[in-house]
C-alpha positions as CSV (number, residue, x, y, z in Angstrom):
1,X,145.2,116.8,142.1
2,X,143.0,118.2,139.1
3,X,144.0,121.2,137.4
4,X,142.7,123.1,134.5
5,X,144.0,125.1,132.0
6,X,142.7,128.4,133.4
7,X,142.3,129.7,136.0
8,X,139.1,128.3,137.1
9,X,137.0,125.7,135.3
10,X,134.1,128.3,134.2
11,X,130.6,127.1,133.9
12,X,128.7,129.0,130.9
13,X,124.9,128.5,130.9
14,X,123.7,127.7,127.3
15,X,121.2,129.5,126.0
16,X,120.6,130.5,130.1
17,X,119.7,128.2,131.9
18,X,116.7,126.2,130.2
19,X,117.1,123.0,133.0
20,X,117.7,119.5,131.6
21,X,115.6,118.4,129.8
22,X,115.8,121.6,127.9
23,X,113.0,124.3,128.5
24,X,111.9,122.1,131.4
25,X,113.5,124.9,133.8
26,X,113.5,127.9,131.7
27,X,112.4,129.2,128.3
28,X,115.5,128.8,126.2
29,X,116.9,132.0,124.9
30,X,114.7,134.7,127.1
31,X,115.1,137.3,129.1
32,X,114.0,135.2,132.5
33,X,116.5,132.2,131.6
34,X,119.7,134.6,131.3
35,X,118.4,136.0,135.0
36,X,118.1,133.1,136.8
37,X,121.5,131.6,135.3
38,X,123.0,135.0,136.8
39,X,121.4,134.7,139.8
40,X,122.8,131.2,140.6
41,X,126.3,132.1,139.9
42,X,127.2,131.0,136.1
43,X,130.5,132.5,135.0
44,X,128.7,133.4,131.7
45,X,126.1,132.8,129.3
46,X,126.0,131.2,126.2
47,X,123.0,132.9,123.4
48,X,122.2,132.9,119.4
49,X,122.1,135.9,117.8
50,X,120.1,136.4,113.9
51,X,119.5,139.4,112.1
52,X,115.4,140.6,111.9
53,X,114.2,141.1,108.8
54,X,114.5,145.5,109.8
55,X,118.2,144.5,110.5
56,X,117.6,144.2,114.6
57,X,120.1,141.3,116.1
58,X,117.6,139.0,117.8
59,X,118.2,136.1,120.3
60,X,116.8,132.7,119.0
61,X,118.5,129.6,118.4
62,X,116.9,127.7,115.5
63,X,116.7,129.2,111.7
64,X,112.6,129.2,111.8
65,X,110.0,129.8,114.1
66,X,108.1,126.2,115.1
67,X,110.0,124.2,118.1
68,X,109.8,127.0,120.9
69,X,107.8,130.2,119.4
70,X,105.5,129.8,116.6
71,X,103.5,132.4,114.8
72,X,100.0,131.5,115.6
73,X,96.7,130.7,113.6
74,X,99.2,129.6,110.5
75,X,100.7,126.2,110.0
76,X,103.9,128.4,108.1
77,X,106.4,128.8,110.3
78,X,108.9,131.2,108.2
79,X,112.7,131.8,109.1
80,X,113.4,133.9,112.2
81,X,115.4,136.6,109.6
82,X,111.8,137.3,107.3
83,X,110.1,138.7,110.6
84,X,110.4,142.2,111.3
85,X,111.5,143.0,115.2
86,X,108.3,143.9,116.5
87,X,106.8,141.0,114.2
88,X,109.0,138.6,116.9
89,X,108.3,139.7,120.0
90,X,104.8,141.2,119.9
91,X,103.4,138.0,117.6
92,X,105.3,135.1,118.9
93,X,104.5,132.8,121.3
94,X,105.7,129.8,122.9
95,X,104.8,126.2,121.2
96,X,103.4,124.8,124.6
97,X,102.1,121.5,123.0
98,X,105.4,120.9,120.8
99,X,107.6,121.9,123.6
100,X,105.9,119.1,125.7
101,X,106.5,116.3,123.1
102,X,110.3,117.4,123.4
103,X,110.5,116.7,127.1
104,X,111.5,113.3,127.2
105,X,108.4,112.5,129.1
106,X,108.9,115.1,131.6
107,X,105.1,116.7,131.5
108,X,106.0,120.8,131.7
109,X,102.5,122.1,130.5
110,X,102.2,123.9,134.2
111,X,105.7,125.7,133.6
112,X,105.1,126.4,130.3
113,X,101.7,127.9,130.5
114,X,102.2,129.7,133.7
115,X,105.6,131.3,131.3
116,X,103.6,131.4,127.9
117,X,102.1,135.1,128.7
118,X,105.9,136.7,129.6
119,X,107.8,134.8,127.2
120,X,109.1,136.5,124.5
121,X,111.8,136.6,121.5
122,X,114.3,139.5,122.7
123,X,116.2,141.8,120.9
124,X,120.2,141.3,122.3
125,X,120.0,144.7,123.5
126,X,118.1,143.7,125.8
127,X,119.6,140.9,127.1
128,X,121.3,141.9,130.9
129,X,125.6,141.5,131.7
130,X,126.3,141.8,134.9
131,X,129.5,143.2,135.2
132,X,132.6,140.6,135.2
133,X,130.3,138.2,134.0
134,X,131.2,136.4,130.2
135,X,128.9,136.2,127.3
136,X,129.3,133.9,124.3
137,X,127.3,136.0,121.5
138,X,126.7,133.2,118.9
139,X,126.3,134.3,115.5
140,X,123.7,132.3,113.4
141,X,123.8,131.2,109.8
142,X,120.9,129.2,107.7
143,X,121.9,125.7,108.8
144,X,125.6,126.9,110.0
145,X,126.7,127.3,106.5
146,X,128.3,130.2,104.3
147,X,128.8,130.3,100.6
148,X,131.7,132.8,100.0
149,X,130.2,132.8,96.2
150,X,126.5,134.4,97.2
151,X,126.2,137.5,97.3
152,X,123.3,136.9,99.8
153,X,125.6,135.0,102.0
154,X,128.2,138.0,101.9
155,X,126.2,140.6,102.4
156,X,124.3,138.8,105.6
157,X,127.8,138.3,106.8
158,X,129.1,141.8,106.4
159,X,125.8,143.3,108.1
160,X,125.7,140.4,110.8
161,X,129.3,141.1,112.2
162,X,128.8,144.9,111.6
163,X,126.1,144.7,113.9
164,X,127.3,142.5,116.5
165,X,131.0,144.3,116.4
166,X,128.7,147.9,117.1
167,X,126.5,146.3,119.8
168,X,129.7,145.1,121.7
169,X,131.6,148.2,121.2
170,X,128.7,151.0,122.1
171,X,127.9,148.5,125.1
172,X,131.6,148.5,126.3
173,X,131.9,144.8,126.6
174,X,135.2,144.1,124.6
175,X,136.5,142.6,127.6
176,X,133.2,140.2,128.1
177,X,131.8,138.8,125.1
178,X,133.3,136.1,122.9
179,X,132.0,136.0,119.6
180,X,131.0,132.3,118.8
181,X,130.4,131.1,115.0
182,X,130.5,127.7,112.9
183,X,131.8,130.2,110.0
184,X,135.2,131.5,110.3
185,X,135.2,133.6,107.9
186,X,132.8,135.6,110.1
187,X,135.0,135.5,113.2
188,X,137.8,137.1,110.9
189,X,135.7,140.0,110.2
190,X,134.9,140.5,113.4
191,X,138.9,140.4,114.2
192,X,139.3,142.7,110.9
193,X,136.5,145.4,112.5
194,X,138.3,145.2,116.3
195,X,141.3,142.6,116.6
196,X,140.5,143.2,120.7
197,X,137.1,141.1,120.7
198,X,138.0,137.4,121.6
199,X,136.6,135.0,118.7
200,X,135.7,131.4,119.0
201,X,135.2,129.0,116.4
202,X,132.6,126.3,116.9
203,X,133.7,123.0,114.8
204,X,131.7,119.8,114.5
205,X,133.2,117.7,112.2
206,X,135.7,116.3,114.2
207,X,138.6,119.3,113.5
208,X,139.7,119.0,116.9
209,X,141.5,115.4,116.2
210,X,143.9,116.6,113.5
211,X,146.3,119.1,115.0
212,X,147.7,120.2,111.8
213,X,143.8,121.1,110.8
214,X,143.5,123.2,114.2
215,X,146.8,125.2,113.3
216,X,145.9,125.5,110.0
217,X,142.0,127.1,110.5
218,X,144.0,129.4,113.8
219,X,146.6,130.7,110.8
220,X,143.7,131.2,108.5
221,X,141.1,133.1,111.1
222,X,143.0,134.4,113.9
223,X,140.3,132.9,116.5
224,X,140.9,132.6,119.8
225,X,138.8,129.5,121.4
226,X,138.0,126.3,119.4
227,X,134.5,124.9,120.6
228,X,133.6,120.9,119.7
229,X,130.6,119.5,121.2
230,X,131.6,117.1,124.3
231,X,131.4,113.8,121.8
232,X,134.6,115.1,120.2
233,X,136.0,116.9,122.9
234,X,138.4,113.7,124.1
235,X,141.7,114.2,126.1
236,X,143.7,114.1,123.1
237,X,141.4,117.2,121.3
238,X,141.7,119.1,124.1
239,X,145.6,118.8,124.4
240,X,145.9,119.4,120.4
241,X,143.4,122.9,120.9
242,X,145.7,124.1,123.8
243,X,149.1,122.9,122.2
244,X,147.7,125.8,119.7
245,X,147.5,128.2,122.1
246,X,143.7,128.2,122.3
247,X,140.8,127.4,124.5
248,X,138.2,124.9,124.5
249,X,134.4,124.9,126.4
250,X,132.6,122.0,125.2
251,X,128.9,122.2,125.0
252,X,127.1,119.4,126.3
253,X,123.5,118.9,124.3
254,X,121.1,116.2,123.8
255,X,122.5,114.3,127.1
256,X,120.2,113.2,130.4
257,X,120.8,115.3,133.3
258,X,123.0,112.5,134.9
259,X,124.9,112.3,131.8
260,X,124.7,116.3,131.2
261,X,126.9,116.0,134.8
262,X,129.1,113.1,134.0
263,X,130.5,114.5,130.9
264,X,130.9,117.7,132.9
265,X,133.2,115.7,135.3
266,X,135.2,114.4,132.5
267,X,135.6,117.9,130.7
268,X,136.9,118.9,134.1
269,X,139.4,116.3,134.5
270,X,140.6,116.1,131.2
271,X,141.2,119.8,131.0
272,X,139.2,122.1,129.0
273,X,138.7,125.3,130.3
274,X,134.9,125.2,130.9
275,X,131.4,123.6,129.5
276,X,128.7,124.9,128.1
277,X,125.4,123.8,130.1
278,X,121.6,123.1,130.3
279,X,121.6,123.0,134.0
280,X,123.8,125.4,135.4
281,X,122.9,125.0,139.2
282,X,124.5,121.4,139.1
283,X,126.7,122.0,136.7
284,X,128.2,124.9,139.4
285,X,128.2,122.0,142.5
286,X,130.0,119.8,140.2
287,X,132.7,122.6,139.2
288,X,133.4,123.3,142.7
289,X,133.8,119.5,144.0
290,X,135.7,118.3,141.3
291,X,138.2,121.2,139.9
292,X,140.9,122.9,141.5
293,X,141.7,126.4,141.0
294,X,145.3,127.9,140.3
């Protein structure tokens, strides 16, 4: 018998629920891929949040405008945060033709085009949370990084997690959201400004092998959840982020859908509290064969 570490093994739709390949279902990131997760039963959603240029949180993935939205009749494609809110989401508009070359193959010019006139960056107030339902709000830095010696860097910080910390607060949703980041020194701002919001720290360079490195970042940043991507989320990385007292959802990117689902498997028998998915419907079917709940 299977068991995992909480109560259920919970299935959080990244970015929505985009299909695999990605955007071959849904428009990463929108309003329309967060609905149709929802409606097919994902215990949460996974999005990336940046700050606009007029200081609006805005939900896009990638640093600069190009691979799904583009600014059109300009081969400049500047960074999501020199844009203004309106700038986003009244200007931008999906990058059918690079979208396609993405798709491993899989032609999606009828999706895209049919999607191309509702598609839209949205603002994160926006975004809908059903009631009970979890949302990872990822907070985005230029390429992940933070210099604690820029001033830039500190002040994007300090008006980043302000931001996020008011949204979650004035929305109620303390007991919903997990803030997600690759900077911790954001996630212990955001425990300074409420210590109630859950914090998760997403690693990458292989933290979650060294247990005295996982205790160590924990002590320093009082998160609560340590997220590697599934090629460094073995057995052993998952025991050494629970023996810490944490939890662990995986995200599972850059796979076919039949490995997207066999790395799910694993996750699940191996013990990590949930994964972070492309395809949510068969991600879900998979959940409920293969996990028990306690």
């Amino acid at each position: 018998m299977m068991v995992t570490n909480s109560p259920k093994f919970e299935i959080i739709g990244h970015r929505g629920n985009p299909g695999n390949p990605l955007n071959s279902r849904n428009i990463e990131n929108t309003i329309e891929s967060f609905e149709d997760a929802w409606r097919l039963g994902a215990d949460g959603v996974e999005l990336d949040a940046i700050l606009s240029n007029d200081g609006v949180l805005v939900v896009h993935h990638d640093d600069a405008l190009g691979r799904v939205f583009r600014m059109p009749g300009t081969e400049e494609q500047k960074l999501v945060g020199e844009y203004t809110l309106d700038e986003l989401v009244l200007g931008a508009g999906l990058n059918i033709e690079g979208l396609n070359l993405q798709s491993r193959g899989v032609n999606n010019t009828a999706l895209l085009e049919s999607e191309a006139p509702f598609a839209a960056i949205p603002a994160l107030s926006n975004i809908p949370i059903p009631q009970g339902k979890k949302l990872f709000l990822e907070l985005k830095f230029i390429n992940d990084k933070y210099d604690k010696d820029s001033a830039a860097d500190r002040k994007y910080l300090e008006d980043l997690v302000t931001k996020a910390v008011e949204f979650i607060e004035q929305k109620g949703l303390v007991d919903q959201i997990s803030v997600l980041c690759f900077v911790p020194e954001a996630l212990d701002r955001v425990k300074e400004l409420n210590p109630k919001i859950v914090t998760a720290h997403n690693i990458y360079q292989g933290e979650a092998s060294d247990s005295g490195r996982i205790k160590q970042l924990k002590q320093d940043f009082g998160f609560d959840i340590m997220n590697p991507p599934f090629e460094q989320a073995t057995k052993a990385a998952i025991d050494n982020i629970h023996n810490e007292g944490l939890r662990t959802y995986p995200w599972i990117w850059k796979q076919s859908p039949e490995e997207e689902i066999a790395e799910t498997i694993r996750l699940i028998e191996d013990g990590a509290d949930g994964s972070i998915n492309n395809q949510v419907e068969a991600a879900l079917k998979i959940r409920d064969k293969y996990s028990v709940r306690i």
